[in-house]
Structures are given as structure tokens and as C-alpha cells.
C-alpha positions in Angstrom: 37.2 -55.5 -34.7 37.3 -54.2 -37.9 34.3 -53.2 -39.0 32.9 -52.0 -42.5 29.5 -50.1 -42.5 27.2 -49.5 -45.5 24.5 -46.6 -45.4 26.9 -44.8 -43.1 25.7 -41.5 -43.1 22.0 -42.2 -42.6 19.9 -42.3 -39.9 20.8 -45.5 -38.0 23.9 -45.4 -38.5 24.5 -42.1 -36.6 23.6 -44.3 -33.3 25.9 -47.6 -34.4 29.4 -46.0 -35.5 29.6 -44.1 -32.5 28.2 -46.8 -30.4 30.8 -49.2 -31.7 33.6 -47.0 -32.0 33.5 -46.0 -28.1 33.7 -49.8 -27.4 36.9 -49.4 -29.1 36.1 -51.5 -32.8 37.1 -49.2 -35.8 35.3 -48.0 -38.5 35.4 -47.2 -41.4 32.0 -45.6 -43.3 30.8 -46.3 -47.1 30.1 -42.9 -48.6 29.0 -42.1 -52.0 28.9 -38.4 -51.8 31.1 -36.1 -50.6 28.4 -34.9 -48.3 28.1 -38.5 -47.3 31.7 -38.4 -46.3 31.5 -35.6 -44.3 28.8 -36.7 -42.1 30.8 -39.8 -41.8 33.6 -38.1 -40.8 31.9 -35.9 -38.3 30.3 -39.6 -36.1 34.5 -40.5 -36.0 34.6 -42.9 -38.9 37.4 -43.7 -41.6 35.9 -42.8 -44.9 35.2 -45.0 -48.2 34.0 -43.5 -51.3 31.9 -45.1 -53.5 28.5 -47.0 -53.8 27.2 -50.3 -53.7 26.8 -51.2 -57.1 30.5 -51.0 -56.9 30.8 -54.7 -56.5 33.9 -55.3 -56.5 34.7 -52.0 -54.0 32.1 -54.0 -51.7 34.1 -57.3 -52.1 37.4 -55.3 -51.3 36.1 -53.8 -48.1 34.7 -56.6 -46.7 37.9 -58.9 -47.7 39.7 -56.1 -45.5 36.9 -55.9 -42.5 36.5 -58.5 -39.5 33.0 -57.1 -39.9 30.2 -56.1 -42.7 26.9 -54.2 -41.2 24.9 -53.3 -44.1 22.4 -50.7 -43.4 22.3 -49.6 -47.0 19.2 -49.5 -49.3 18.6 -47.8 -52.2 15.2 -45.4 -51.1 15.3 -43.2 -54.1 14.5 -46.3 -56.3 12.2 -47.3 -53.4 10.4 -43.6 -53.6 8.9 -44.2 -57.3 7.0 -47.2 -56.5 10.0 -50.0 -57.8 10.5 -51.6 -54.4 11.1 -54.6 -56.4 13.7 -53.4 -58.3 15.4 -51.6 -55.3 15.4 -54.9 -53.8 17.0 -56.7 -56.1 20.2 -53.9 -56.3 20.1 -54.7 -52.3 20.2 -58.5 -53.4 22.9 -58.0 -55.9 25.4 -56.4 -53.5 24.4 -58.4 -50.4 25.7 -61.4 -52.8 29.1 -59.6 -53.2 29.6 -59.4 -49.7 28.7 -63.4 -49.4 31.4 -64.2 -52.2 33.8 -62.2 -50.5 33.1 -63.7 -46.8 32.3 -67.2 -47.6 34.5 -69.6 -45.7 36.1 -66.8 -43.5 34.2 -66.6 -40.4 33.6 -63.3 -40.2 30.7 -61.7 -39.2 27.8 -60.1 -41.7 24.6 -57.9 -40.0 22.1 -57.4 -42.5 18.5 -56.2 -41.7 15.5 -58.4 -42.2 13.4 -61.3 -40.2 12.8 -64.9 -41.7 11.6 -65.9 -38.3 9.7 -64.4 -35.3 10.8 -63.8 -31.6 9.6 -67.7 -30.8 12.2 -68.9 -34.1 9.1 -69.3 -36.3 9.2 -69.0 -39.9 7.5 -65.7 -41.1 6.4 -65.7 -44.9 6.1 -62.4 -46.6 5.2 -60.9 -49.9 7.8 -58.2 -49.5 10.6 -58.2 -51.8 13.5 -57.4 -49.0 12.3 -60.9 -48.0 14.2 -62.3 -50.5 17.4 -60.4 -49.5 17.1 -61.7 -45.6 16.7 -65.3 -46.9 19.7 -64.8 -48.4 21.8 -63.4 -45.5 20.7 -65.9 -43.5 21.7 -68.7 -45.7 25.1 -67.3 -45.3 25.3 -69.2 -42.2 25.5 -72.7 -44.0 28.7 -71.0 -46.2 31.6 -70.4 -43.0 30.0 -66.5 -42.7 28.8 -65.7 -38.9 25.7 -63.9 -40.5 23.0 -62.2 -38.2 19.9 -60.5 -39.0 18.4 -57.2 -37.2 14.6 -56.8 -37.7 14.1 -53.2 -37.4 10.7 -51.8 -36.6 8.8 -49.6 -38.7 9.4 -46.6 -36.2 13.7 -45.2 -35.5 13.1 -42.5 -33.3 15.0 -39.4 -31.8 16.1 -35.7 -32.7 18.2 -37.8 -35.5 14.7 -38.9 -37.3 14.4 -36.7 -40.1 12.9 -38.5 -42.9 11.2 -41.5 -41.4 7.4 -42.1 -41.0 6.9 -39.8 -37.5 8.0 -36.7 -39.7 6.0 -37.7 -42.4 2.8 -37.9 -40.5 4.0 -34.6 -39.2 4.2 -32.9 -42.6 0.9 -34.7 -43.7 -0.6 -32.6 -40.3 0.8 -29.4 -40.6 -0.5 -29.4 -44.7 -3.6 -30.6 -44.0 -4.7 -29.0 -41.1 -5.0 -32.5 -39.1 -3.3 -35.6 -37.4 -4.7 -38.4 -39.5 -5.0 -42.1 -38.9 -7.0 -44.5 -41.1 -9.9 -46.0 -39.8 -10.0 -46.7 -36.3 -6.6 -46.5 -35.8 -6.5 -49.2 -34.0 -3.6 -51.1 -36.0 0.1 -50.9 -34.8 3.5 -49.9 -35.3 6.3 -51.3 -33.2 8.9 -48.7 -32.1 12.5 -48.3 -31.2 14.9 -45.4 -29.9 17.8 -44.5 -32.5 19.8 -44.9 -29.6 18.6 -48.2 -28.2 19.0 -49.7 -31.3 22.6 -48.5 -32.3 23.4 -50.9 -28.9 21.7 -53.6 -29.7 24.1 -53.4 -33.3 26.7 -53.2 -31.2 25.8 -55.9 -28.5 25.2 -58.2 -32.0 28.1 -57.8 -33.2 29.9 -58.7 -30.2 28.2 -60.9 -28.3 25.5 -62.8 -30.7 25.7 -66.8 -32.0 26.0 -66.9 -35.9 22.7 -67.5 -37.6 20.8 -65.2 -34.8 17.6 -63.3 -35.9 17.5 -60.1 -33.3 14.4 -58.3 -33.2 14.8 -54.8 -32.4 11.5 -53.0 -31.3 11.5 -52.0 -27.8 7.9 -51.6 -27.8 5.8 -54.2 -29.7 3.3 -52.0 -31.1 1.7 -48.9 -30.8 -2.0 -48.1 -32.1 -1.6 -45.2 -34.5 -4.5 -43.0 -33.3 -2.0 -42.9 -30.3 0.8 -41.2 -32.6 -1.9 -39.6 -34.4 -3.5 -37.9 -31.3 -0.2 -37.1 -29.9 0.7 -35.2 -32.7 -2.3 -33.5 -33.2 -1.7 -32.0 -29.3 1.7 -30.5 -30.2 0.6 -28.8 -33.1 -2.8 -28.0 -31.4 -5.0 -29.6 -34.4 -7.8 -32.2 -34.3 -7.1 -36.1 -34.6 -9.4 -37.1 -37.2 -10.3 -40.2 -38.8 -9.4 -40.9 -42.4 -11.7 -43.5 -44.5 -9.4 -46.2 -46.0 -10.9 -45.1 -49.6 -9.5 -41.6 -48.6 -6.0 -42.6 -47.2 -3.9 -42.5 -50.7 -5.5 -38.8 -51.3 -4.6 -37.6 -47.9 -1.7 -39.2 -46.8 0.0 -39.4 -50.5 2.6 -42.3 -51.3 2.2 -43.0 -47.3 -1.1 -44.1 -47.4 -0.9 -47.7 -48.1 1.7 -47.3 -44.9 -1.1 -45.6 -43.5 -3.3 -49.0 -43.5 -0.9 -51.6 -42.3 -1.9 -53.2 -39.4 2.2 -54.7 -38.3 2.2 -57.5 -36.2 3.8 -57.2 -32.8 7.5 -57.7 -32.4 8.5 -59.4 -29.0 12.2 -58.6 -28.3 12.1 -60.8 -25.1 14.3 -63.2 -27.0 17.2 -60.7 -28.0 16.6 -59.0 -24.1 17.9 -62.8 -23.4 20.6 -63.4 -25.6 22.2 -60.5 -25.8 21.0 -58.2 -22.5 19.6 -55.6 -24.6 17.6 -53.3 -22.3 16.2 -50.6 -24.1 15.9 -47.5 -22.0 15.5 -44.3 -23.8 11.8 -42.7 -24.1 9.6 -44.8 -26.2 8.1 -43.2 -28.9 5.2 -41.0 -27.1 7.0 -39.5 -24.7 9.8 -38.7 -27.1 7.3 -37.3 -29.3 6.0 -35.5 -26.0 10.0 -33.7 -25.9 8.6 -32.1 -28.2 12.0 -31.9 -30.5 10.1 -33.0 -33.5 8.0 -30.1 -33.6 11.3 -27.4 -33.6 12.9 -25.7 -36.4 9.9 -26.8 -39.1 
């Protein structure tokens, strides 16, 4: 297939566009920078400058494509606090791609849930909500739309940026490996690499209308990260009261506090085969790669 990716040079993407390329589907990257374009160039993927507030560039692409996966999302407009207002850019352009799809049977990925591993409505005050409602209402419009729920937690020596170094940094300036609480609240994982298959394995393989749930472990209790990174830096795990956890965490406090409910991937395991088997997320932080070169 022909297959047009959004947020190309990020972190995900690094595991799907090779993943899909070797399987023989071709490529071709959304890049608004040319630093953008040179990372996409470097995973083996044809190269489209631009944004996606460029609607009509998005319409053009997808009218061209057999395939849309949109991993894009605007996280500088998320970073100041207007997740609503990122949102509703995501919204705006995931509605460009629907006009241009709509009737043509091709296939749109988008990320989000609007329904647990058992196909059970899941109501959410999140504003991304809105924009996975959305995708999958593309179903009902001649679009083979599928929805990824990604867990909290990407992981492997291609994390840079997401919350496993940003506890990290928290540690090193602080002097310890904080968790809020007990620590007894839960993050659901998944390997970079285990999930750019299960892209691939969707986009091949999965019934339109499918909601794939991503996490290869279902949750893991934050003290556990906490403690484990608190051994590789040789600091002490310590508790953080709630009241505290903006102060010492910064922006990732209220992250810091969310207890995520577990996500079961024995569905997608079913439908599409998926068996996740790189490290899970203590023993790759046990590899000790995230601790290098800081």
C-alpha cells in the first residue's frame, strides 16, 4: 500500500515506517522542518513538507495514499496548558482527512479509545476524546477507520522525551526517584518496537471500525518505575505527598497522580496476532540505556 504518515519524524514513528516499509508498503513522511525531513529520510521514507494546518496539503496526500496513519499532535500547544486548543487543531485536520477519504475505502489509523478491550464504551473528560469519536465515526462514511489506543508509557533507546525520561530528569535534579503517594497507581506500557507492529499488523490485517489497544503490559505501579530508577542512579525512592506533586515534579505532577486504568490487549493478541516480545518496561529500564549519555 500506499501509505501517508503524519508526525513522521517522532518517536513512534521511528518503529512504524520502517516496520511497514520492510513489509514492502511505501511511505512517504509528513515533515514540517527541514530537520523533520531529514530524520524522515534517514527511517527510508519519501518526504512531504509541510504541516497539518495545511488542509488542503492533508486532503492532497491522503487523496494520493491507500493509507492515512496520523500520529501527529501538536505538543508545543499541549506544553502551555491549552490541551484543549491543541485538540481541536488535531480535530480540524483529522476532519480534512475524513473529507478527503469519505466514500473511498481506504484505510485511516488515528490514535484514541472510545471503547475498552471487552467493546465497552469508555467516557472521558479528555479533549482528544472528541477527536477519536470522530475517527471512529468515519466508519459509517465508506472510510476503513481504525483506532490505536497507545499507553501512557513508548519505550526503548528511541524514548527521548516521554514520561520515563522525564521522571529521570525530575531524579537526577532533585536528588530522588519520586512517586506520589503510595505509588500504588498504574501506567500501562509498550515497547516502541512492539508497537510499530501492531501499526503494521492494523493496517494490514484489521476489520474497519476496530479499536486496538496497544499496551503489552496492563499496568505498572509507579513506585516500581520509581524504585527502578532510583537503583540506576543510586538515589533513594521517596514518597511525594499529593499536595507536594506539582512543586516537585513541575507540569508532570498532575501526570504524577493519575491512577490509568488497565489496558487488556487480549483482544488485539486475537485479532490481529500481536505478540509483544521486547523487554517490558523494567527490564528495559534495567538495560540501563536510559541512563547513558545524560
Amino acid at each position: 500500500m500506499r501509505v501517508f504518515v503524519t508526525g513522521a519524524s517522532g518517536h513512534i514513528a521511528s518503529a512504524v515506517i520502517p516496520e511497514l516499509l520492510q513489509a514492502g508498503h511505501e511511505v512517504t513522511g509528513l515533515a514540517r522542518s527541514e530537520t523533520s525531513a531529514t530524520a524522515v529520510k534517514a527511517v527510508g521514507a519519501e518526504v512531504q513538507r509541510g504541516d497539518t494546518s495545511d488542509r488542503d496539503g492533508l486532503r492532497e496526500a491522503a487523496a494520493s495514499a491507500d493509507a492515512v496513519i496520523h500520529l501527529a499532535f501538536n505538543h508545543d500547544v499541549m506544553a502551555t496548558g491549552d490541551m484543549a486548543g491543541a485538540a481541536a487543531m488535531d480535530m480540524a485536520a483529522v476532519q480534512a482527512f475524513g473529507d478527503a477519504l469519505a466514500g473511498t475505502g481506504k484505510t485511516f489509523i488515528g490514535i484514541g479509545l472510545v471503547s475498552d478491550g471487552d467493546g465497552r464504551p469508555v467516557a472521558s473528560a479528555n479533549p482528544r476524546s472528541a477527536v477519536a469519536h470522530e475517527i471512529a465515526g468515519f466508519a459509517g462514511h465508506g472510510i476503513r477507520s481504525l483506532l490505536v489506543a497507545i499507553p501512557p508509557v513508548v519505550h526503548s533507546t528511541r524514548d527521548k522525551s516521554g514520561f520515563v525520561p522525564a521522571l529521570i530528569r525530575t531524579a537526577r535534579a532533585t536528588g530522588v526517584s519520586g512517586y506520589v503517594g503510595d505509588g500504588a497507581n498504574r501506567w500501562p506500557a509498550v515497547h516502541t518496537l512492539d508497537l510499530g507492529r501492531l501499526y503494521r499488523l492494523a493496517l494490514e490485517k484489521a476489520p474497519a471500525a476496530s479499536q486496538l489497544i496497544a499496551a503489552a503490559e496492563e499496568g505498572i505501579a509507579v513506585r516500581d518505575i520509581a524504585e527502578a530508577i532510583g537503583r540506576h542512579l543510586d538515589i533513594p525512592a521517596v514518597s511525594v505527598p499529593a499536595e507536594k506533586a506539582t512543586e516537585h515534579f513541575g507540569p508532570f505532577g498532575m501526570v504524577m497522580t493519575l491512577g490509568i486504568p488497565p489496558m487488556s490487549n487480549a483482544s488485539t493478541r486475537q485479532l490481529l496476532g500481536w505478540e509483544p516480545g521486547h523487554p517490558g518496561l523494567i527490564a528495559d529500564l534495567d538495560q540501563g540505556h536510559y541512563f547513558t549519555g545524560q
